[in-house]
C-alpha positions as CSV (number, residue, x, y, z in Angstrom):
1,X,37.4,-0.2,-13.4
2,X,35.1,-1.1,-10.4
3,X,31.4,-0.5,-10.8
4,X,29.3,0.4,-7.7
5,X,25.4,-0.9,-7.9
6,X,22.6,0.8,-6.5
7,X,20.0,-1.0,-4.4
8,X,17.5,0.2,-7.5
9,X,19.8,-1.1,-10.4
10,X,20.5,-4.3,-9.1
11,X,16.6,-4.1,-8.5
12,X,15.4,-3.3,-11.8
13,X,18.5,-5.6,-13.8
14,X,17.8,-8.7,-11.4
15,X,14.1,-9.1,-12.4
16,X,14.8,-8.0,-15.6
17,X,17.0,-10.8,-16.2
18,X,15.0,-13.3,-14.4
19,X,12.0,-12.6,-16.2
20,X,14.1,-12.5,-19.9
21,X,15.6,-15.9,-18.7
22,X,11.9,-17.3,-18.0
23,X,10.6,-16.0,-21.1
24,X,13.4,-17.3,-23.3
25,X,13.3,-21.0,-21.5
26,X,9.9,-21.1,-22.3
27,X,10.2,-19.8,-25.8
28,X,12.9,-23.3,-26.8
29,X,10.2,-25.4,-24.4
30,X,12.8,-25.8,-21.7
31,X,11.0,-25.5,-18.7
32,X,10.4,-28.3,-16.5
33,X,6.7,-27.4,-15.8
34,X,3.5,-26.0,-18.1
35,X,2.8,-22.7,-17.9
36,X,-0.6,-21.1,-18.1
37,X,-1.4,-18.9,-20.7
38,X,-2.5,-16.2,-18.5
39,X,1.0,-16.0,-17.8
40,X,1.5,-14.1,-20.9
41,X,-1.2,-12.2,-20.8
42,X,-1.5,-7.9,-20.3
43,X,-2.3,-8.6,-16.8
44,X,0.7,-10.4,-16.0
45,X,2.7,-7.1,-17.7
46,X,0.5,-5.3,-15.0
47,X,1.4,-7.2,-12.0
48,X,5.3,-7.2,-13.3
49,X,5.3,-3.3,-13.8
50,X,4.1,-3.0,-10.4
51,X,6.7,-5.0,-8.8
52,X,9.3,-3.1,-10.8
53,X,7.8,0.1,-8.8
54,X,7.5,-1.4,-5.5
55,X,11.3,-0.8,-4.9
56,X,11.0,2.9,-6.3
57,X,7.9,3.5,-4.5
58,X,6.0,0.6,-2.5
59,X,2.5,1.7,-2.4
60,X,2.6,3.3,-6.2
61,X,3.9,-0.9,-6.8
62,X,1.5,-2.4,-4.6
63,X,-1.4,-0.6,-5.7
64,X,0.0,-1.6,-9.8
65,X,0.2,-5.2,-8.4
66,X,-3.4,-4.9,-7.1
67,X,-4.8,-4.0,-10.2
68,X,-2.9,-6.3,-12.8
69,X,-4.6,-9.1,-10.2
70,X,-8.2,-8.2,-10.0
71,X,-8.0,-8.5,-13.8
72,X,-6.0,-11.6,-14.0
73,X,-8.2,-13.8,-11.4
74,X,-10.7,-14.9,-13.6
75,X,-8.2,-15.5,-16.0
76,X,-7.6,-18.2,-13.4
77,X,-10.6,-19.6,-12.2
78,X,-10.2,-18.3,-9.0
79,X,-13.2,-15.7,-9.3
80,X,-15.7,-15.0,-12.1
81,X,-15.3,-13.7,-15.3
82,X,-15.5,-9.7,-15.5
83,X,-18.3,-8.3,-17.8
84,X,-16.9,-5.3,-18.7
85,X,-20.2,-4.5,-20.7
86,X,-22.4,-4.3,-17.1
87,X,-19.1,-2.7,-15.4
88,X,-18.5,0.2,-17.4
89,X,-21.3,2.6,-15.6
90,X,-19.1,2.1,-12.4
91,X,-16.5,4.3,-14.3
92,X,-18.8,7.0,-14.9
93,X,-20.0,6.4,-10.9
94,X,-16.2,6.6,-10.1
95,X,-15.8,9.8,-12.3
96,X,-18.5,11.6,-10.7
97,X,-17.1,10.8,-7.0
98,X,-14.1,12.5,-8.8
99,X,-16.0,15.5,-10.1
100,X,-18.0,16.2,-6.7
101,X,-15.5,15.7,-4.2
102,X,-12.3,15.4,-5.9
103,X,-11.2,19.0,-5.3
104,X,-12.8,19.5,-2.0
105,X,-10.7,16.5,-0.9
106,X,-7.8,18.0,-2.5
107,X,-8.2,21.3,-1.0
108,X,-9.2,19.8,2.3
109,X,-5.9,17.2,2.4
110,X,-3.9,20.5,1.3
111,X,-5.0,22.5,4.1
112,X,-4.6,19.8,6.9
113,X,-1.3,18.6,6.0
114,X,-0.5,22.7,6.2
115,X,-1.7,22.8,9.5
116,X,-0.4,19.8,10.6
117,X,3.1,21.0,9.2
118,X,2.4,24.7,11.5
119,X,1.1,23.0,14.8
120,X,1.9,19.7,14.8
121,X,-0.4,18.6,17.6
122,X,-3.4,16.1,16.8
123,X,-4.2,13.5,19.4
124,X,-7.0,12.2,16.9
125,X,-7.0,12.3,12.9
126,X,-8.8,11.7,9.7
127,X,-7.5,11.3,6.4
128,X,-9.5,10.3,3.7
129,X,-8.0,10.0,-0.3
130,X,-9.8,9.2,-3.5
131,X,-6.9,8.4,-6.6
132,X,-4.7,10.3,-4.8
133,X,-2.1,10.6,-1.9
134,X,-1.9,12.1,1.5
135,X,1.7,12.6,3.2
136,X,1.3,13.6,7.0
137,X,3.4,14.0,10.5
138,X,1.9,14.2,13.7
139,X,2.5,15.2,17.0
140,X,0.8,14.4,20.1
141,X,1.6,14.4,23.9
142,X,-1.6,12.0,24.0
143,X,-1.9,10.3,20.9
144,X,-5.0,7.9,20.8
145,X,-5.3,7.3,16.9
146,X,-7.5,8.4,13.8
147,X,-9.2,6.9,10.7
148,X,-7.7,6.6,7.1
149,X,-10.2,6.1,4.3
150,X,-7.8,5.4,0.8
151,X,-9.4,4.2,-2.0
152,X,-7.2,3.8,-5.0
153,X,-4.7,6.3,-3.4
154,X,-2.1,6.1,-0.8
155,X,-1.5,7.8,2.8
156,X,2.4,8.2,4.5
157,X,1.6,8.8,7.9
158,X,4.6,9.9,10.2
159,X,4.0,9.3,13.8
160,X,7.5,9.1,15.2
161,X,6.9,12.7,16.6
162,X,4.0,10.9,19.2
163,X,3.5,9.4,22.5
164,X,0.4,7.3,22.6
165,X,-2.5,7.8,24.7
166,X,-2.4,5.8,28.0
167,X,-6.1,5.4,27.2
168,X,-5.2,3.0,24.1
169,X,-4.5,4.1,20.4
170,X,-6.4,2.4,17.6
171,X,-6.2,3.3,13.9
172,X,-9.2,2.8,12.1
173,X,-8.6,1.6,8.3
174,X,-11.0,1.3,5.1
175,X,-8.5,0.7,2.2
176,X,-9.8,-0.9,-1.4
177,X,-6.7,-0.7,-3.9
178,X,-4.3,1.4,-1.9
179,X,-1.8,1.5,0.4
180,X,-0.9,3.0,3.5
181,X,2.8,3.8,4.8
182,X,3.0,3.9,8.8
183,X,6.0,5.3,10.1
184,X,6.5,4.5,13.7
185,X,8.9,4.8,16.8
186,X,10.9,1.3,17.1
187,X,9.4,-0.2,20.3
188,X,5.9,0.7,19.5
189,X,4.1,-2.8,19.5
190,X,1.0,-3.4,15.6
191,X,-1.7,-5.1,17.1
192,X,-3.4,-6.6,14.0
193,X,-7.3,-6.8,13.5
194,X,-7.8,-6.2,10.0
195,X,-9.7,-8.3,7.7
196,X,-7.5,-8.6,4.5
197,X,-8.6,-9.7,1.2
198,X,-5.9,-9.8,-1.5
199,X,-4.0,-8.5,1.0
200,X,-1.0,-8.0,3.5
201,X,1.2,-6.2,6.4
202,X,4.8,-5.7,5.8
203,X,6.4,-4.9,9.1
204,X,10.4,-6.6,8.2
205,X,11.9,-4.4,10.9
206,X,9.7,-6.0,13.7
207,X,11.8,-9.0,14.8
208,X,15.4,-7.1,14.1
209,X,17.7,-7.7,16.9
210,X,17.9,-3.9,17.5
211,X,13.9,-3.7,17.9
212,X,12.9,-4.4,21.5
213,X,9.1,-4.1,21.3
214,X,7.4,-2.8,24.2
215,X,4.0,-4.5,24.7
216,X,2.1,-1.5,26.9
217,X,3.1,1.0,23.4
218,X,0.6,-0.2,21.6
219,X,-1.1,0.5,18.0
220,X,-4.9,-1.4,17.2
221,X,-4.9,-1.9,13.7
222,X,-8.8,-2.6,12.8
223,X,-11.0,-2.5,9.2
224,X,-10.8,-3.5,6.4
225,X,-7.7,-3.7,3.7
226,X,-9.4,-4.9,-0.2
227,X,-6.6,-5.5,-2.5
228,X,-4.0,-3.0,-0.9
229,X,-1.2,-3.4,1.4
230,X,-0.1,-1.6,5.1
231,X,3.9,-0.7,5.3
232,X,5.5,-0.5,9.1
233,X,8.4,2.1,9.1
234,X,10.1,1.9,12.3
235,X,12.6,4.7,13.1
C-alpha cells in the first residue's frame, strides 16, 4: 500500500527523528564532539517546540524560538545571567499594559480589520499588538506605507490588493518578540533598513526564477526588530 506524506508529517517525523537520533548517540557517548549541558536544558525544549511550530505557523514558531533563546543565552556566556528575583516586577508592569490597554487594543484591532475588510482603501496604516495578533488586507490606488508596533504578538499584513505610492512607500517597524507576515505582489522590490538583534528577514521567494523584481516598486523597511523575525509572501 503506498503512503502519501504531508509537507507537515514529514516535518514533524524528520526532526523528531533527528533529534531522538542525537539524544540516543549522546546517551552511548557516541558523538564525535562534547556537548554543552545547556543543551539539555528546558530552554533547549523551548527553542525545539518552536521550531516544530514554525512549519504549522511561522511567527507562533519564531516567536517560541525567541523566547527559549533569551533564556538560554546566559546559559552560554553570551549575555548575563537573568535575576529573576529583580525581574519579576516587569511581569506585574507587563500585566498592567494588559489590563489598561489590552481590550481597547482588542476592540480597536477588531474594528479596523472590520473596516478594512468593508472599504478596503488605506494609503497609510497603523497596527499596533500587545500578546496578540493582527490579520489585515489593504487596498490602495496610492499606497505609501504605515507603522506596525508588535510586541510579543504577530501582524499578517496582505498588501497584494495595492499599488504603491509614486511618492515612495516605507513601513515603519518596532517589533520585540514577535513576528510580522508581509504579503506582497511578486515584483515589488524589500529595501532593508532595520536594525536586527536576535533577528532575521525571510524573503526565499526573492531570487526564484519566476520573480523579476522591479526596482522603482519599492518597500523601505526601517526600525527596529528585538528577537522576532519579518516573513516576505510574494503572490
Amino acid at each position: 500500500m503506498a503512503h502519501s506524506f504531508s509537507g507537515k508529517r514529514i516535518w514533524a517525523g524528520t526532526l523528531l527523528l533527528l533529534t531522538g537520533v542525537f539524544y540516543l548517540l549522546y546517551n552511548f557517548n557516541a558523538l564525535p564532539f562534547v556537548v554543552p549541558s545547556y543543551v539539555f536544558s528546558w530552554q533547549m525544549a523551548v527553542i525545539l517546540t518552536g521550531v516544530y511550530f514554525l512549519y504549522k505557523s511561522f511567527m507562533k514558531g519564531l516567536l517560541i524560538i525567541a523566547i527559549g533563546t533569551y533564556f538560554i543565552l546566559p546559559l552560554t556566556g553570551m549575555m548575563p545571567p537573568i535575576d529573576i528575583e529583580k525581574m519579576w516586577p516587569a511581569l506585574l508592569i507587563l500585566l498592567g499594559v494588559i489590563v489598561l490597554f489590552g481590550s481597547g487594543f482588542k476592540k480597536k484591532n477588531k474594528k479596523n480589520t472590520t473596516s478594512m475588510k468593508t472599504s478596503l482603501n488605506e494609503d497609510l496604516f497603523e497596527i499596533t499588538t500587545i500578546m496578540g495578533g493582527d490579520s489585515r488586507q489593504l487596498s490602495s490606488y496610492d499606497f505609501k506605507g504605515g507603522k506596525i508596533t508588535a510586541i510579543m504578538g504577530g501582524v499578517e499584513l496582505d498588501m497584494t490588493n495595492c499599488y504603491l505610492s509614486k511618492e515612495g512607500c516605507i513601513i515603519d517597524l518596532s517589533v520585540v518578540m514577535g513576528g510580522i507576515s508581509l504579503k506582497i505582489s511578486r515584483e515589488w522590490n524589500i529595501k532593508s533598513e532595520i536594525t536586527p538583534i536576535m533577528s532575521g528577514i525571510e524573503d526565499e521567494d526573492q531570487y526564484s526564477d519566476n520573480v523579476h523584481i522591479d526596482p522603482a516598486a519599492t518597500i523601505i523597511l526601517r526600525g527596529s526588530v528585538v528577537m522576532g523575525g519579518i516573513e516576505i509572501k510574494r503572490a
